[in-house]
C-alpha positions as CSV (number, residue, x, y, z in Angstrom):
1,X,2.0,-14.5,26.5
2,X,3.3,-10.9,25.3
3,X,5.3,-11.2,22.5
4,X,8.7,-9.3,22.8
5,X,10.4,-5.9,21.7
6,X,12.3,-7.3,19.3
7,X,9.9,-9.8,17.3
8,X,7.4,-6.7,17.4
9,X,9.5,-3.9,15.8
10,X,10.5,-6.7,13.4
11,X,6.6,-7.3,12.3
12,X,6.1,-3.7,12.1
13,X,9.2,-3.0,9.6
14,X,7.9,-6.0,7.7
15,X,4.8,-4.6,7.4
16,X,5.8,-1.3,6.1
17,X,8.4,-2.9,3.1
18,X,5.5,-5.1,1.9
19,X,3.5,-1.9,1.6
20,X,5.6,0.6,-0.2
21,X,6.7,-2.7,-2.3
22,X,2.8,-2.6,-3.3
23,X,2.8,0.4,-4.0
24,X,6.0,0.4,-5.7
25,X,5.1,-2.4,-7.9
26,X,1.6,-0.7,-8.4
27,X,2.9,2.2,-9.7
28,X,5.1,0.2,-11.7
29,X,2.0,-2.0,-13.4
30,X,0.8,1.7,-14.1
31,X,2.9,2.1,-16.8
32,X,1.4,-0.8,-18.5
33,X,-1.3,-0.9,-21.5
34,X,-4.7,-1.7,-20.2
35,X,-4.5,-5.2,-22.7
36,X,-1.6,-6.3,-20.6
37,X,-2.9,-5.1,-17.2
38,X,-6.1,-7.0,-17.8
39,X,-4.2,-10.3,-19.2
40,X,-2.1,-9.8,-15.8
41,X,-5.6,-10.0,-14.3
42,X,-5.5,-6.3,-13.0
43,X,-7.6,-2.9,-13.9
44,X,-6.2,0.7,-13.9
45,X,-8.8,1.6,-11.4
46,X,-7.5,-1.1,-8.7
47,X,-3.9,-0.3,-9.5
48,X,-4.8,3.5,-9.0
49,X,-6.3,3.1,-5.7
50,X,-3.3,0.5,-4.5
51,X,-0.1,3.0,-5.6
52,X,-1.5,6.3,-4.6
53,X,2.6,7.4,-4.0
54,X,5.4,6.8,-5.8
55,X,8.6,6.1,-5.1
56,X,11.9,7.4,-6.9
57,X,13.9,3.8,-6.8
């Protein structure tokens, strides 16, 4: 059963939000202390490799 035009193009602009929302929010968590990034269970490095761009909004 092929799924249709529609339902895929939805998917695919789905997918790309929740990505630049990572990265968004990545880039976000970047400007965070490494105390508070750790308690938040998350390490610079990780973060750094997630939000490689950033986004202006």
């Amino acid at each position: 059963m092929s799924t249709s035009f529609f339902r895929t193009a939805f998917d695919r602009i789905a997918s790309a939000r929740e990505k630049q929302a990572r990265r968004y929010v990545g880039s976000v968590l970047l400007t965070l202390d490494d105390e508070t990034l750790k308690s938040l269970g998350h390490s610079r490095e990780e973060l750094s490799r997630s939000a490689r761009s950033s986004y202006p909004f």
